[in-house]
Structure formats: structure tokens, C-alpha cells
C-alpha positions as CSV (number, residue, x, y, z in Angstrom):
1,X,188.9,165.2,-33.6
2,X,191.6,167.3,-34.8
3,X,195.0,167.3,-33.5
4,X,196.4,170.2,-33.8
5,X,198.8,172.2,-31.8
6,X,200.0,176.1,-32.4
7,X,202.6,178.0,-30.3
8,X,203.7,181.3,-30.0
9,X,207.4,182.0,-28.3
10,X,208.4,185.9,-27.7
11,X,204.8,186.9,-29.9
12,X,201.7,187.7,-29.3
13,X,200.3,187.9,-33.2
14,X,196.8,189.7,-33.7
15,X,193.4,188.2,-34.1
16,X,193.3,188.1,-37.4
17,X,196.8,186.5,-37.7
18,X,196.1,183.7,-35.2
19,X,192.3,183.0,-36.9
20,X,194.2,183.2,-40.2
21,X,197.1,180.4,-39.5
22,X,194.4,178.1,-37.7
23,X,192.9,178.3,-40.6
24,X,195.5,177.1,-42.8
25,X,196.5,174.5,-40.2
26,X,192.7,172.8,-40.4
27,X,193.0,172.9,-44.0
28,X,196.5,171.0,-43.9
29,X,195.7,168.9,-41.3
30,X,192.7,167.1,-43.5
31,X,195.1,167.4,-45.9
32,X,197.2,164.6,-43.6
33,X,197.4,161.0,-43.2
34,X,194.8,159.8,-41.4
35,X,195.7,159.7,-37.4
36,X,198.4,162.6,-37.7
37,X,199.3,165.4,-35.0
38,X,200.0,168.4,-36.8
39,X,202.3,171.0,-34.6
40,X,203.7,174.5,-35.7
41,X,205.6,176.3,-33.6
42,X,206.4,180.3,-33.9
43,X,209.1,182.6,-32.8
44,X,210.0,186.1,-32.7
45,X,213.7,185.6,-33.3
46,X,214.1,189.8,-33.8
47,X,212.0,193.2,-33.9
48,X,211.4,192.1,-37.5
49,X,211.9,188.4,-38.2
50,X,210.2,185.5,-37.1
51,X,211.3,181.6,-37.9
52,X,208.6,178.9,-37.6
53,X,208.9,175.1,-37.2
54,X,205.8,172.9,-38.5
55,X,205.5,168.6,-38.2
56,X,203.3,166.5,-38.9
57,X,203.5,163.3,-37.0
58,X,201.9,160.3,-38.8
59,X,202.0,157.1,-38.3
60,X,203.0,156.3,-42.0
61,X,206.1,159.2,-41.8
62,X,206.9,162.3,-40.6
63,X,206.8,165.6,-42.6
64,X,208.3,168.7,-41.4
65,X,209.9,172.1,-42.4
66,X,211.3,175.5,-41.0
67,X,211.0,179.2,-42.6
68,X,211.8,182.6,-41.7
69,X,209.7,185.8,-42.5
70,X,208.8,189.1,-41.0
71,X,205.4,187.7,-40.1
72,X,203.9,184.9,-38.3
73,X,201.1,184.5,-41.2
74,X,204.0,184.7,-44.1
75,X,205.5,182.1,-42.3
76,X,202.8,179.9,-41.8
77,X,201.8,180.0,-45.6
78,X,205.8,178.8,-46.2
79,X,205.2,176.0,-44.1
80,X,202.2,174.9,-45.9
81,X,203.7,175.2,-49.1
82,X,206.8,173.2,-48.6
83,X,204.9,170.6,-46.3
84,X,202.2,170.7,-49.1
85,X,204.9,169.1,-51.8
86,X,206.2,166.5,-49.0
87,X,202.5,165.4,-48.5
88,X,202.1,165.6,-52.6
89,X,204.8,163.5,-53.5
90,X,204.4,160.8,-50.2
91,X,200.8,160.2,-51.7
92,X,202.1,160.2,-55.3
93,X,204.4,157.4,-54.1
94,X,202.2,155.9,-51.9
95,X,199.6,155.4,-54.8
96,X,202.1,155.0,-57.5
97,X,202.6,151.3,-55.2
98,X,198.7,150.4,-55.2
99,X,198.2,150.8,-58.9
100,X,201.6,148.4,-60.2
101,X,200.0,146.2,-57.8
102,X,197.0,145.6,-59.4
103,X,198.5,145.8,-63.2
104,X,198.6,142.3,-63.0
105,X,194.9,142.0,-63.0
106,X,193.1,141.7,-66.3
107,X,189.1,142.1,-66.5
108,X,187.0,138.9,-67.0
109,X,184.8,139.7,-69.8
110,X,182.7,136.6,-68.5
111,X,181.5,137.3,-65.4
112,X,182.6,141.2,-65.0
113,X,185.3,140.7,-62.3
114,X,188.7,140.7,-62.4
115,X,191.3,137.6,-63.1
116,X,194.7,137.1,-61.9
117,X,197.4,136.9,-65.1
């Protein structure tokens, strides 16, 4: 089950907006650590700007970044893109960690498994 939550403060954005940015949402979300809650926030701050606030709550860390634009979809693609990089470089690091951990294991040409050096 996803766990997603979108808000709207002082906007009402159309149809094709809100289908749009719960679109990008699900896509970010299985994007996420497993177990995350995934929560964007928009506001109408003036007759032409809008700022937006999106977190992801995992249990591993918490990502999150604000943006401004004149539209609630420009927005939400901003939000993507800079919680996109956090979520690129948390599983680079994460990874990076798994594979020094297994250097230290060399193949066993004998029996096909691996040996501890």
C-alpha cells in the first residue's frame, strides 16, 4: 500500500494538474526506501506564485526539499528533481558500503563459493 499524502492550501489546481502530480508522486514514491511516507504539500502564496514542500519519511533517513513556481505541476516536477538526486546519492552511498564489504571475499575456484581472505 502506498503512502502518500498531497495537499492543497489557498488552490484548487485542475484535473489534469492534480492526475499529473499523483502521478509523479507514485512514480517517486517506488522510487523510495522501502516503508516510506511520501508527503507534498502546495500553496498558493500569490495570484501568480505557488511554493511547495515535499518529505519523504523513511525509516533509513529523511529526504526533503521546497520550490517556488507559478504552477502547482512546475513545482511538483522541482520537487522530484532535487529529491531525485538526495534519493540518488543516499543509494549510491548506501551501496558504495555493501560492495567494500564484500571486497574481502575472493572466489573458491574449488568448490565455486566464495572464501574469506
Amino acid at each position: 500500500m502506498q503512502d502518500i499524502s498531497i495537499s492543497y492550501t489557498n488552490c484548487s489546481p485542475s484535473e489534469n494538474s492534480e492526475r499529473f502530480i499523483r502521478d509523479l508522486m507514485e512514480r517517486l514514491y517506488e522510487e523510495s526506501p522501502s516503508n516510506s511516507h511520501l508527503k507534498l504539500s502546495i500553496t498558493k502564496v500569490s495570484d501568480d506564485g505557488y511554493s511547495g514542500v515535499l518529505s519523504i519519511n523513511s525509516e533509513p533517513q529523511t529526504f526533503s526539499a521546497i520550490a517556488s513556481a507559478r504552477t502547482p505541476s512546475i513545482i511538483a516536477q522541482q520537487l522530484v528533481e532535487r529529491i531525485r538526486r538526495q534519493l540518488d546519492s543516499w543509494k549510491l552511498n548506501r551501496f558504495r558500503g555493501s560492495v567494500r564489504r564484500l571486497k574481502h571475499l575472493k572466489p573458491n575456484r574449488q568448490r565455486g563459493g566464495l572464501l574469506s581472505s
